[in-house]
DODRENKE-137958 format. One record per residue (C-alpha): x, y, z; residue number from 1. Coordinates in steps of 0.25 Angstrom, whole numbers, plus 5000, padded with zeros to 4 digits. Each point is the difference from the previous one (the first is absolute). Last residue first. Layout:
! residues N
((X Y Z) NUM);
...
***
This chain:
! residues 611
((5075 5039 5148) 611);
((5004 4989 5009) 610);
((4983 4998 5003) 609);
((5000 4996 4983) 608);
((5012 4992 5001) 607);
((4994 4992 5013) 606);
((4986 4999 4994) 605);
((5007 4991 4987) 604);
((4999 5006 4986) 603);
((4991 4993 4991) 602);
((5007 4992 4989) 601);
((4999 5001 4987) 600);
((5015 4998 4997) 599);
((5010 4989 5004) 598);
((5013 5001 4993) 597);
((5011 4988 4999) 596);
((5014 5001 5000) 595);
((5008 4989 4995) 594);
((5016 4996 5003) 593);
((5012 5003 4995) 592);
((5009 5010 5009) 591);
((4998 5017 4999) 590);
((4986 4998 4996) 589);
((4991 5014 4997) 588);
((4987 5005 5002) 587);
((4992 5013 4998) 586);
((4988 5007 5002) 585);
((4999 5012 4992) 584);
((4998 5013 5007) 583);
((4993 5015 4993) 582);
((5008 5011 5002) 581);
((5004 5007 5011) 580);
((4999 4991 5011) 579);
((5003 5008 5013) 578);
((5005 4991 5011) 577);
((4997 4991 5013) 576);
((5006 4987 4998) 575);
((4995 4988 5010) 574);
((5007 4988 5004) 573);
((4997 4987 5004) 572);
((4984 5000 5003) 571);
((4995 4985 5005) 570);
((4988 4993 4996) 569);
((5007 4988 5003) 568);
((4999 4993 4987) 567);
((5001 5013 4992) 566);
((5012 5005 5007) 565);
((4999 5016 4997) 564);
((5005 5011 4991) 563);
((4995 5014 5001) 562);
((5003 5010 4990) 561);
((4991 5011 5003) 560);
((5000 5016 4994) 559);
((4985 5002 5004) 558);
((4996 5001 4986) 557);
((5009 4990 4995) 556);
((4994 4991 5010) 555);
((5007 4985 4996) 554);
((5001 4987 5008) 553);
((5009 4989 4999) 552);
((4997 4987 5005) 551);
((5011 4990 5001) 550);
((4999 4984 5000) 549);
((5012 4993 5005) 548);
((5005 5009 5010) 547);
((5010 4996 5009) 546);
((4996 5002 5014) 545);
((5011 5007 5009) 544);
((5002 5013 4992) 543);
((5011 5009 5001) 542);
((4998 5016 4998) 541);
((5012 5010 4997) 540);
((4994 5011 4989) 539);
((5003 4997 4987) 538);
((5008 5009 4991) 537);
((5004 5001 4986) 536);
((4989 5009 4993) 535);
((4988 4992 5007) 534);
((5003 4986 5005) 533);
((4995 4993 5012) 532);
((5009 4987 5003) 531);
((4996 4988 5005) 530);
((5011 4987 5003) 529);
((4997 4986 5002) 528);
((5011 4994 5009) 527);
((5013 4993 5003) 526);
((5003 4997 4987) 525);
((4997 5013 4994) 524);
((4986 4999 4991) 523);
((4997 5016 4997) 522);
((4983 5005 4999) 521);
((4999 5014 4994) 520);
((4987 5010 5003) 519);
((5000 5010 4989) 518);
((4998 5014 4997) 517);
((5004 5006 4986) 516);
((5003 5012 4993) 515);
((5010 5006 5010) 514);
((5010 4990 4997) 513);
((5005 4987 5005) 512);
((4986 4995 5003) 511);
((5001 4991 4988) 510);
((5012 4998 4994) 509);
((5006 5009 4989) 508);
((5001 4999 4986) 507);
((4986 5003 4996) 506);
((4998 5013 5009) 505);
((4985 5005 5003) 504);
((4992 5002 4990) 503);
((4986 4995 5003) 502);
((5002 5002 5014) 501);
((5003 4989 5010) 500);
((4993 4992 5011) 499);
((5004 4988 5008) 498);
((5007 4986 5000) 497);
((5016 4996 5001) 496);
((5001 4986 4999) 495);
((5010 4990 5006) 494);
((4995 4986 4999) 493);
((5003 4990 5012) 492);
((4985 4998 5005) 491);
((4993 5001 4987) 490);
((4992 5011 4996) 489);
((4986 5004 5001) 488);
((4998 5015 4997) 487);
((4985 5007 5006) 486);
((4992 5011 4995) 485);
((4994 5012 5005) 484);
((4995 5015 4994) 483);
((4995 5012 5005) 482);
((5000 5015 4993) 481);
((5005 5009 4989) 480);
((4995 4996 4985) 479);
((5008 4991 4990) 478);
((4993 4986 5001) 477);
((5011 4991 5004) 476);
((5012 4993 4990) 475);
((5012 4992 5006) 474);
((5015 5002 4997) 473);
((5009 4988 4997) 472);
((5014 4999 5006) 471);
((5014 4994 4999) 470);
((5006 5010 5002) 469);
((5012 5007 4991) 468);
((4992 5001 4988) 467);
((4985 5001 5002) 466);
((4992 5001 4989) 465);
((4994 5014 4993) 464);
((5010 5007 4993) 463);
((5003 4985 4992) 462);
((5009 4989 5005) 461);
((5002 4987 4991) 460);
((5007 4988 5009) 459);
((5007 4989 4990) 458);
((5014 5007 4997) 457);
((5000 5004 5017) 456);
((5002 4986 5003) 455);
((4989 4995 5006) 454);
((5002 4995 5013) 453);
((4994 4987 5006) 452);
((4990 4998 5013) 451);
((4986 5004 4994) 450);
((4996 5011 5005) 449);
((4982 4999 5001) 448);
((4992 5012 5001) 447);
((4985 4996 5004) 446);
((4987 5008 4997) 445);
((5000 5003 4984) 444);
((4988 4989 4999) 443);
((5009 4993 4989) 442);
((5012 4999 5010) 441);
((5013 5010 4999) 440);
((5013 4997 4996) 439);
((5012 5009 5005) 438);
((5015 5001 4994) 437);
((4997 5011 4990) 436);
((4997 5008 5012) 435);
((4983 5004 5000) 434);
((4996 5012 4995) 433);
((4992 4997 4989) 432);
((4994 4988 5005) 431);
((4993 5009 5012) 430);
((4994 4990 5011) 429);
((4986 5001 5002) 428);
((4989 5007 5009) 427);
((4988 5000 5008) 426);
((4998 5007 5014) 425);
((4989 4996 5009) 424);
((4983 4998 4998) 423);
((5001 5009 4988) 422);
((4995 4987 4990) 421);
((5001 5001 4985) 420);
((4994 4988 4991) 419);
((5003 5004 4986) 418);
((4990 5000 4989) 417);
((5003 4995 4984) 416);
((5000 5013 4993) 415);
((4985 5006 4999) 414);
((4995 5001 4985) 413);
((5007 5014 4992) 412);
((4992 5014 5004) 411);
((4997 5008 4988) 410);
((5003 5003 4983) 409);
((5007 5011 5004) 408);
((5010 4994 5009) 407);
((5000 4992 5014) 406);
((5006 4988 5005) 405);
((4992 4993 5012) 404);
((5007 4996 5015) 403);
((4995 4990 5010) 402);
((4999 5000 5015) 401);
((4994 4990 5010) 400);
((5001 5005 5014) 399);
((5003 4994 5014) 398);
((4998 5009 5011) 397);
((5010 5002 5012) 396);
((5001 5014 4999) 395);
((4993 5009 4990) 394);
((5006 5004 4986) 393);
((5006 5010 4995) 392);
((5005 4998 4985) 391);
((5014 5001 4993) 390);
((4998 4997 4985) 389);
((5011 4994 4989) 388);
((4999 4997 4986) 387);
((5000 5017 4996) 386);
((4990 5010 4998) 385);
((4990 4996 5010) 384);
((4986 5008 4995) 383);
((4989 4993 5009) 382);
((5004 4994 5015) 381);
((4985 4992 5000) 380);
((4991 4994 5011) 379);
((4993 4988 4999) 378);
((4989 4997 5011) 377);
((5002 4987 5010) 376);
((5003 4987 4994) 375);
((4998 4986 5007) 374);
((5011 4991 5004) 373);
((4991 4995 5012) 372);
((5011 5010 5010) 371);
((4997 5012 4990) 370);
((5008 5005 4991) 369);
((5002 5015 4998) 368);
((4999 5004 4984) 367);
((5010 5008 4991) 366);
((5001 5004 4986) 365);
((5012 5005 4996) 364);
((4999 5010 4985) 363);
((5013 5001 4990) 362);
((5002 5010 4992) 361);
((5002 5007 4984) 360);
((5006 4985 4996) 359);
((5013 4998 4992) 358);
((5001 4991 4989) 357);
((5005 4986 5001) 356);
((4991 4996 5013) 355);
((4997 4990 5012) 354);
((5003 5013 5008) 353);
((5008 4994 5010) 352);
((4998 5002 5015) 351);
((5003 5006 5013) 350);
((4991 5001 5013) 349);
((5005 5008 5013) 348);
((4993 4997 5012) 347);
((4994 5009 5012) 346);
((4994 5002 5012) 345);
((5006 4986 5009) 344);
((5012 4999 4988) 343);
((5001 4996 4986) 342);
((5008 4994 4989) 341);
((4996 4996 4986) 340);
((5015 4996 4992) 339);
((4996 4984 5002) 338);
((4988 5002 4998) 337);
((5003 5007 4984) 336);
((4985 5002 4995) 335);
((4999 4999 4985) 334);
((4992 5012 4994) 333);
((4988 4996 4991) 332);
((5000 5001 4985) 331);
((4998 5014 4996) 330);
((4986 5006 4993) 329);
((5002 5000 4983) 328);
((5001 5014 4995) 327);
((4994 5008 4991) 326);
((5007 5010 4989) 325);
((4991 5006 4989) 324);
((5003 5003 4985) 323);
((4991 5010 4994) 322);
((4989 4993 4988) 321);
((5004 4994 4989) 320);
((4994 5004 4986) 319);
((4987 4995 4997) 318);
((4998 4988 4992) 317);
((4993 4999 4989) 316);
((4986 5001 4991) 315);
((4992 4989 5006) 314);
((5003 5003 5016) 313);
((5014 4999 5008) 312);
((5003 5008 5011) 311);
((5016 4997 5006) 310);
((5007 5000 5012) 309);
((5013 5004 5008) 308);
((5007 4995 5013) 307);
((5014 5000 5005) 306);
((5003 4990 5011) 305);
((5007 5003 5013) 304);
((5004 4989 5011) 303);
((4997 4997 5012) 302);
((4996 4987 4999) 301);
((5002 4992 4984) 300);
((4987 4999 4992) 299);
((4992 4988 4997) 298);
((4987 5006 4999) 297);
((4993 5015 4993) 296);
((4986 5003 5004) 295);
((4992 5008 4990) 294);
((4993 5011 4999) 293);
((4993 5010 4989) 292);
((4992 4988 4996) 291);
((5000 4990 4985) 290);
((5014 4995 5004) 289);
((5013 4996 4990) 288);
((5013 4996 5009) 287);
((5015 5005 4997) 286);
((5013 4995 5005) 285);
((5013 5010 4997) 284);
((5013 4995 4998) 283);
((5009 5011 5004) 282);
((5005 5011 4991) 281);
((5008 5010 5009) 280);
((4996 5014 5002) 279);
((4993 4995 5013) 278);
((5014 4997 5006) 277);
((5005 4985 5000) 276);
((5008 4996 5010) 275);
((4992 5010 5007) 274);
((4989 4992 4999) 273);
((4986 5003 4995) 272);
((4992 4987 4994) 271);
((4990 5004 4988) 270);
((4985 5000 4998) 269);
((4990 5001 4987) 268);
((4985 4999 5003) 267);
((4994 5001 4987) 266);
((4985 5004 5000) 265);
((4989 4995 4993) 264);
((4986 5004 4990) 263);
((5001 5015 5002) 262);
((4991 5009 4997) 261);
((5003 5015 5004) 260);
((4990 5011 5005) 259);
((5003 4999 5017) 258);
((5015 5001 4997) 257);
((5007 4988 5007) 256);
((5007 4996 5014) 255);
((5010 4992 5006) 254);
((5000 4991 5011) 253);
((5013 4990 5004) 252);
((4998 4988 5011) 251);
((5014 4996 5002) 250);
((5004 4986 5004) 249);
((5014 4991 5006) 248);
((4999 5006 5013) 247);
((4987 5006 5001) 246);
((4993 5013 4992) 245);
((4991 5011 5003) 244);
((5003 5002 5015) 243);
((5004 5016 4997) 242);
((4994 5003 4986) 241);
((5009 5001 4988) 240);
((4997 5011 4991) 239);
((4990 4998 4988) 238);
((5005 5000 4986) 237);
((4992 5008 4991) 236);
((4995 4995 4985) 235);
((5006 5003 4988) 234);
((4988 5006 4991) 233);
((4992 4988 4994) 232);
((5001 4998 4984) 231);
((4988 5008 4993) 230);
((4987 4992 4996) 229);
((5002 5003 4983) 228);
((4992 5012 4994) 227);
((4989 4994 4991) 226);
((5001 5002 4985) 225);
((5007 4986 4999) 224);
((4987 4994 5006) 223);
((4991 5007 4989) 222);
((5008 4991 4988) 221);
((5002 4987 5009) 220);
((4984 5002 4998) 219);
((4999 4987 4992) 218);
((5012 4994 5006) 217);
((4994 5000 5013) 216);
((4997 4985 5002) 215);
((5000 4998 5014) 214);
((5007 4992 5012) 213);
((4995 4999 5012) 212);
((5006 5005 5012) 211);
((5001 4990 5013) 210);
((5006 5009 5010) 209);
((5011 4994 5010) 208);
((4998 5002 5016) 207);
((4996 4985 5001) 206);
((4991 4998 5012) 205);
((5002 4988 5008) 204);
((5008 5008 5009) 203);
((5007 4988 5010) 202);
((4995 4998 5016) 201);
((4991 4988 4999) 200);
((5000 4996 5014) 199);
((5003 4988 5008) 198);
((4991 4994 5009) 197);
((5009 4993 5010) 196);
((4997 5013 5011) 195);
((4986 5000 4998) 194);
((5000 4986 5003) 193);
((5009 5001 5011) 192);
((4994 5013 5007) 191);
((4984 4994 4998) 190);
((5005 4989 5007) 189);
((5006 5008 5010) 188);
((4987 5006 5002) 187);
((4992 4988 5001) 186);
((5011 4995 5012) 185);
((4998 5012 5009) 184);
((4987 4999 5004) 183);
((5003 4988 5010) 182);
((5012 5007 5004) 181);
((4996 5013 5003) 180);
((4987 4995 5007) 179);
((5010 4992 5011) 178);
((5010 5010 5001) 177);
((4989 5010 5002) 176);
((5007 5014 5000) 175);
((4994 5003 4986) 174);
((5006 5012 4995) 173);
((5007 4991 4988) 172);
((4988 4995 4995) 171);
((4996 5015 4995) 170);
((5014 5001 4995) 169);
((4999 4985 4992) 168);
((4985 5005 4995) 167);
((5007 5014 4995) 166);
((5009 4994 4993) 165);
((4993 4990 4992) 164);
((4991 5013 4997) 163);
((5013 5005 4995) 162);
((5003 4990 4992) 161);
((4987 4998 4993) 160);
((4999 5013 4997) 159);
((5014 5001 4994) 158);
((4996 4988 4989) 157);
((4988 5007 4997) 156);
((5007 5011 4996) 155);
((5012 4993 4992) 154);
((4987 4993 4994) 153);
((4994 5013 4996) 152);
((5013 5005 4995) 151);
((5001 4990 4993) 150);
((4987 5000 4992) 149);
((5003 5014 4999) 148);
((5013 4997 4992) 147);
((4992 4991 4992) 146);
((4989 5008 4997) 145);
((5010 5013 4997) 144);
((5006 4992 4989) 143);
((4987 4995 4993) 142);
((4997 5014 5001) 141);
((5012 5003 4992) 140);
((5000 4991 4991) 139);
((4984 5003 4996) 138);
((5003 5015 5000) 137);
((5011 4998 4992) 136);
((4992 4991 4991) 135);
((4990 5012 4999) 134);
((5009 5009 4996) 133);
((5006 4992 4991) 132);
((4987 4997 4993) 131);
((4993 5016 5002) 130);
((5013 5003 4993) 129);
((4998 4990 4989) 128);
((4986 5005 4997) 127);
((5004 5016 4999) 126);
((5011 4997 4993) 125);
((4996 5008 4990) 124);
((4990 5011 5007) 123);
((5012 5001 5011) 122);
((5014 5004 4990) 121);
((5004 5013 5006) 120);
((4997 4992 5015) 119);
((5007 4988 4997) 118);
((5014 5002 5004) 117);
((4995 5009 5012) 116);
((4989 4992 5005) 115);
((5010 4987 4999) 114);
((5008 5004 5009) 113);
((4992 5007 5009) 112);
((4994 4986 5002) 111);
((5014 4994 5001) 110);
((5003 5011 5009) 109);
((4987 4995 5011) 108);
((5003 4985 4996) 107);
((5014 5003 5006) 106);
((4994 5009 5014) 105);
((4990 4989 5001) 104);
((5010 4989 5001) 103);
((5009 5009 5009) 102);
((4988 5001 5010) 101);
((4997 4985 5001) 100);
((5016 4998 5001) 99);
((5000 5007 5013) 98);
((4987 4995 5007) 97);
((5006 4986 4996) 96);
((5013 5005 5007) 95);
((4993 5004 5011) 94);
((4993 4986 5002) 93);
((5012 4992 4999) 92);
((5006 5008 5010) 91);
((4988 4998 5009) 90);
((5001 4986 4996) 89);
((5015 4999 5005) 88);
((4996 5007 5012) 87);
((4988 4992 5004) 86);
((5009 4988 4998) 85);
((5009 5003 5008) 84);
((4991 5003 5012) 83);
((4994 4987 4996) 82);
((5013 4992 5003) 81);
((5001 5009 5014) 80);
((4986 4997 5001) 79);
((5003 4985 5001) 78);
((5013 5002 5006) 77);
((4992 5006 5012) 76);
((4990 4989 5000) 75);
((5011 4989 5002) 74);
((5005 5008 5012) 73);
((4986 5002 5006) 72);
((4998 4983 4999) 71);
((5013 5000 5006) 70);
((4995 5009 5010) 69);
((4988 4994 5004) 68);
((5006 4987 5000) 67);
((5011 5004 5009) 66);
((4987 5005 5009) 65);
((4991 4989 4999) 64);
((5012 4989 5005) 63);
((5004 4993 4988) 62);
((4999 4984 4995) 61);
((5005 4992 4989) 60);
((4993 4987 4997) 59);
((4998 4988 5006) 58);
((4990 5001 5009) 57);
((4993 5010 4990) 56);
((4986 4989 4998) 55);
((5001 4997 5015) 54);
((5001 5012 5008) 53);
((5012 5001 5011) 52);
((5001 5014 4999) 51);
((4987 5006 4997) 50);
((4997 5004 4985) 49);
((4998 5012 4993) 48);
((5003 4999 4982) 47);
((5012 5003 4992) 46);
((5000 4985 4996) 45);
((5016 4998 5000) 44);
((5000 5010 5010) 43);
((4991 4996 5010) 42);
((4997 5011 5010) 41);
((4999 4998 5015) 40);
((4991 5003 5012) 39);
((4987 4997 4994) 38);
((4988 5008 5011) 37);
((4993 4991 5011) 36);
((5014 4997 5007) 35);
((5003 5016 5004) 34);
((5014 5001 5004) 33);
((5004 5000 4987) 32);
((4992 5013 4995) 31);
((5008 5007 5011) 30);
((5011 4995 4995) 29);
((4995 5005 4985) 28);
((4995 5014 5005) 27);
((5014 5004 5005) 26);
((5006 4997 4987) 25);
((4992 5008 4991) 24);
((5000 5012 5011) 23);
((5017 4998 5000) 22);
((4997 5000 4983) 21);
((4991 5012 5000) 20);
((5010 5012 4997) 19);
((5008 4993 4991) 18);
((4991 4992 4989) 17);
((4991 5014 5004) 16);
((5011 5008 4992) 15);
((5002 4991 4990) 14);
((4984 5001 4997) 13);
((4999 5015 5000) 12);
((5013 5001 4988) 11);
((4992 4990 4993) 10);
((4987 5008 5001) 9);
((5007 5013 4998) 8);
((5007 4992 4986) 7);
((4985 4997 4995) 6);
((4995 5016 5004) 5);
((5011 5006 4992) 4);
((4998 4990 4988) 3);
((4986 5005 5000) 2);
((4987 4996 5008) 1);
***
C-alpha cells in the first residue's frame, strides 16, 4: 500500500465516523435494554461495565453509544496525528531518495576527476590511484549503507503505519457496539505508543569527501604536464515556476553543463524595489549549496528579488550566470465587513490587499453553510482585478467567503473568512457622506444628532458629504431588484428616510429635488406630521398612527417605493417611478435625536402581496 492508499484509508474512515454514527447510536439503546449484555462504559478504566457495578461505582460513567463515539473521536485524532506523520516521513524518505542520487552523481565526477588528471601519468601512480580509488569507494559505500539503512527504517516505519491503518478501517465496519468496543482498546494502544515514539528524522550522512593527502612531490614534474580541470561554464537560471515559493521563501533551480565539475554553488539574491530600481546596488545576501536548487527564507511578501549564481570547482569560479526575477506569493487580503453588503441573490464584498506592491488579482472562494456549521464544496470567482467582487448567490443561505491575492509566484493563504447571509438586505451607513454634524456607531447602523451647533469653522465638507442636510447615505448591493429594511426613531424626532442616487444634489434637502425620494415626519404642536417628497412635492395624505418603526421597501426593477408602519404591518405610501441609476438609501435628521437601521430582515407577507 502507498501513501495514495494510506490517505484513501483515512479519507474512508472519516466518512464511516459520519455515515454510521445514527447506526452506532441506535444499536447501543438497544444494547441497553437487554440486562444480560454491559450497558455502560467506564472511562477512567476504559472497559464494559453495568450501571450500578461494584468496582466503577464511583467512577465516571457513559451510555455505549456517547462512549462509542468518544472512543471514535479520540481515534480519529490518533490517525489524524499518524496521518502527519506518514507525510513528514514520506517527505523525509524523498529527500533521502534525493541526496542518495546526488551522492552518486559527486563521487561519479570525482572519479572522472581523478581518471582525467591521472590517466597520462597511470603506470606511475598506478598504486596510489588504485588507493584513492579505493577509499572513494570505501566512503562512498559507507555513505550509501547508511542512507539505505534509512531508507529501510523509514520503510518499515510506513509499513507499520499503514498496516495500523488498515486494522483501525477493518474495526471501523464493524456495527457491533459491543465487539467494537471490546477490540477497540489494543488498537488505540498500539496508536498511543506509536504515536509517543519519536522518530529520528535528521541526515546522518555527511555529504563532505574525506580526501587524503599524498606526497606528489616527486612527480610534481609529470603533474605540471597535465592540462588543468577547466573552471565551470556559467550555469543557467531557471524560470520561476507557478506555486514554487511562499510568503516569506523562494525555491530557485538552475542548471549546469553535463561535462563540468563543480564542487559548490553560490546563490546570490537581492531585494527589487522601486525605491530602489534593479540598476541600484543593494545589499545582496548569498548562500553556498552543493545541488542545482536551493530554498531561499526570510523574505518580504510580494516582493521581487533578483537572483544570480555561481559554479565553483578546484581551478575557479565561473562567471555569473543571467540574472532571474521571482516573486514572493502576497500576504493575504484583509476583509472589510463593515463595507461587504448583500442582498437575497447577491452581496458585494470589499477588501484590502494586506500588500505594498501591487498584486496581478484577487481570487474569492466561497462555500454554503449548512445548519451544523459544516462546509459544503468551495467554489471560486478567479482573476478579480481589483479589492472588490459582486457574486450571485442563492437566497436565504449563509456562506463563508474568503479572498486570496495572486501573482507569479501563486495564490497568497485565504484572508481571515467572512460570514455572509442572503436571508434579507444587509448594509451600512456611508461615513464619507455623512454631514459634518452626524456621528455614527461602531457597527455603522445608527446615526446620532447631538443637540449643539457646530459652528461652520469646525465642520470640514468635501464632494461627497452632506451640506445643507443633515443626512447620511446608505450602501446596497449595486444590481436592480428587492430590498427592505426598517428606521427606529424616537417619537418627536423629524427625519426624512428614502432612497437617493449616488449624486444627487449636496446642498439641497432630501426629497426636494428629482434625485431623491423621501418619506418626511414634522412634529407641529398639535400633531405629527408626514410628508412624501420627491422634487418638491408630496401628495396630501394624513396619518392616524404615528409610526415609530418604519419599513421601507425597494423594487428598482419594478419602479417601487413603498413605505409602511413596521409595527402594524401597515403600507403608507407608495412611489411608483422609473430609477435610472442605481438608488442609495438615505437618512437624514432635521431636529437631534438618533436614528437606528435594522437590516437583515425578511420582508413581511403583507409587502410582498402589496407588490
Amino acid at each position: 500500500m502507498d501513501a495514495f492508499d494510506a490517505r484513501s484509508c483515512l479519507d474512508v474512515i472519516a466518512e464511516e465516523l459520519s455515515e454510521e454514527e445514527e447506526e452506532e447510536e441506535e444499536e447501543a439503546f438497544v444494547m441497553v435494554q437487554d440486562s444480560h449484555t454491559p450497558d455502560a462504559f467506564c472511562s477512567p478504566c476504559r472497559v464494559l461495565t453495568h450501571t450500578g457495578a461494584a468496582p466503577h461505582a464511583r467512577h465516571t460513567l457513559l451510555a455505549l453509544g456517547p462512549a462509542a463515539q468518544q472512543i471514535k473521536d479520540e481515534l480519529s485524532q490518533s490517525r489524524s496525528k499518524l496521518s502527519e506523520r506518514i507525510t513528514e516521513m514520506e517527505n523525509f524518505a524523498s529527500n533521502l531518495e534525493e541526496i542518495f542520487i546526488t551522492v552518486e552523481e559527486n563521487f561519479g565526477r570525482q572519479e572522472q576527476n581523478l581518471e582525467q588528471h591521472y590517466n597520462e601519468v597511470l603506470q606511475t601512480l598506478a598504486h596510489r590511484h588504485e588507493a584513492r580509488t579505493a577509499a572513494l569507494d570505501e566512503q562512498k559505500n559507507r555513505a550509501l549503507e547508511r542512507l539505505y539503512a534509512d531508507l529501510l527504517r523509514c520503510g518499515r516505519t510506513l509499513d507499520a503505519s499503514k498496516e495500523l491503518i488498515e486494522s483501525a478501517q477493518e474495526l471501523h465496519r464493524r456495527t457491533d457496539t459491543h465487539a467494537f468496543l471490546q477490540a477497540v482498546m489494543p488498537v488505540i494502544k498500539r496508536f498511543e505508543q506509536f504515536s509517543g515514539k519519536e522518530e529520528d528524522l535528521k541526515l546522518g550522512v555527511s555529504l563532505d569527501f574525506d580526501v587524503p593527502t599524498a606526497d606528489l612531490s616527486d612527480v610534481r614534474q609529470m603533474m605540471d604536464s597535465i592540462n588543468l580541470l577547466p573552471a565551470p561554464s556559467a550555469p543557467v537560471m531557471n524560470p520561476q515556476i507557478c506555486n514554487s515559493a511562499t510568503d516569506t521563501s523562494l525555491h530557485v533551480c538552475w542548471s549546469l553543463f553535463s561535462d563540468d565539475t563543480v564542487e559548490f554553488y553560490e546563490l546570490h539574491w537581492r531585494l527589487i524595489s522601486d525605491d530602489c530600481p534593479m540598476e541600484t546596488p543593494q545589499d545582496v545576501c548569498q548562500l553556498k549549496v552543493k545541488e542545482t536548487h536551493c530554498t531561499v527564507s526570510a523574505l518580504l511578501p510580494n516582493a521581487q528579488y533578483e537572483l544570480w549564481v555561481t559554479a565553483t570547482n578546484t581551478t575557479g569560479i565561473s562567471p555569473a550566470s543571467e540574472r532571474a526575477v521571482y516573486m514572493t506569493v502576497p500576504s493575504p487580503p484583509v476583509i472589510r465587513p463593515l463595507q461587504c453588503v448583500s442582498s437575497l441573490d447577491a452581496a458585494l464584498i470589499r477588501w484590502d490587499s494586506g500588500n505594498t506592491n501591487p498584486v496581478e488579482s484577487y481570487t474569492l472562494e466561497f462555500r454554503e453553510r449548512d445548519a451544523d456549521s459544516s462546509g459544503t464544496a468551495t467554489e471560486s470567482v478567479v482573476a478579480i482585478p481589483s479589492c472588490e467582487c459582486l457574486v450571485q448567490l442563492q437566497p436565504r443561505k449563509r456562506y463563508i467567503i474568503s479572498v486570496r491575492a495572486v501573482n507569479i509566484g501563486g495564490p497568497s493563504d485565504r484572508s481571515q473568512p467572512v460570514d455572509i447571509s442572503t436571508a434579507g438586505t444587509h448594509f451600512h451607513l456611508l461615513e464619507d457622506t455623512a454631514h459634518p454634524s452626524l456621528s455614527l456607531s461602531a457597527d455603522g447602523l445608527t446615526m446620532f444628532y447631538l443637540d449643539e451647533d457646530l459652528p461652520l469653522s469646525h465642520m470640514t465638507f468635501s464632494d461627497s458629504t452632506f451640506a445643507r442636510c443633515v443626512a447620511v447615505l446608505g450602501d446596497l448591493v449595486p444590481i436592480r431588484g428587492q430590498y427592505y429594511w426598517e428606521i427606529e426613531v424616537d417619537e418627536n424626532t423629524e427625519y426624512r428616510i428614502g432612497v437617493a442616487y449616488e449624486d444627487t444634489q449636496r446642498n439641497s434637502y432630501l426629497g426636494g429635488n428629482n434625485t431623491s425620494w423621501c418619506m418626511r415626519h414634522i412634529v407641529t404642536p398639535s400633531r405629527h406630521k408626514y410628508e412624501f417628497l420627491h422634487n418638491g412635492w408630496t401628495p396630501d395624505i394624513r396619518i392616524t398612527v404615528h409610526p415609530l418603526r418604519v419599513g421601507v421597501f425597494l423594487d428598482s426593477s419594478a419602479g417601487v417605493l413603498s413605505f409602511y408602519n413596521a409595527d402594524l404591518q401597515q403600507h403608507l405610501h407608495t412611489f411608483s417611478c422609473h430609477f435610472l441609476h442605481h438608488a442609495h438609501p438615505c437618512f437624514a435628521l432635521d431636529t437631534p435625536g438618533a436614528l437606528t437601521l435594522h437590516t437583515g430582515l425578511a420582508t413581511p407577507t403583507p409587502v410582498t402581496r402589496a407588490e
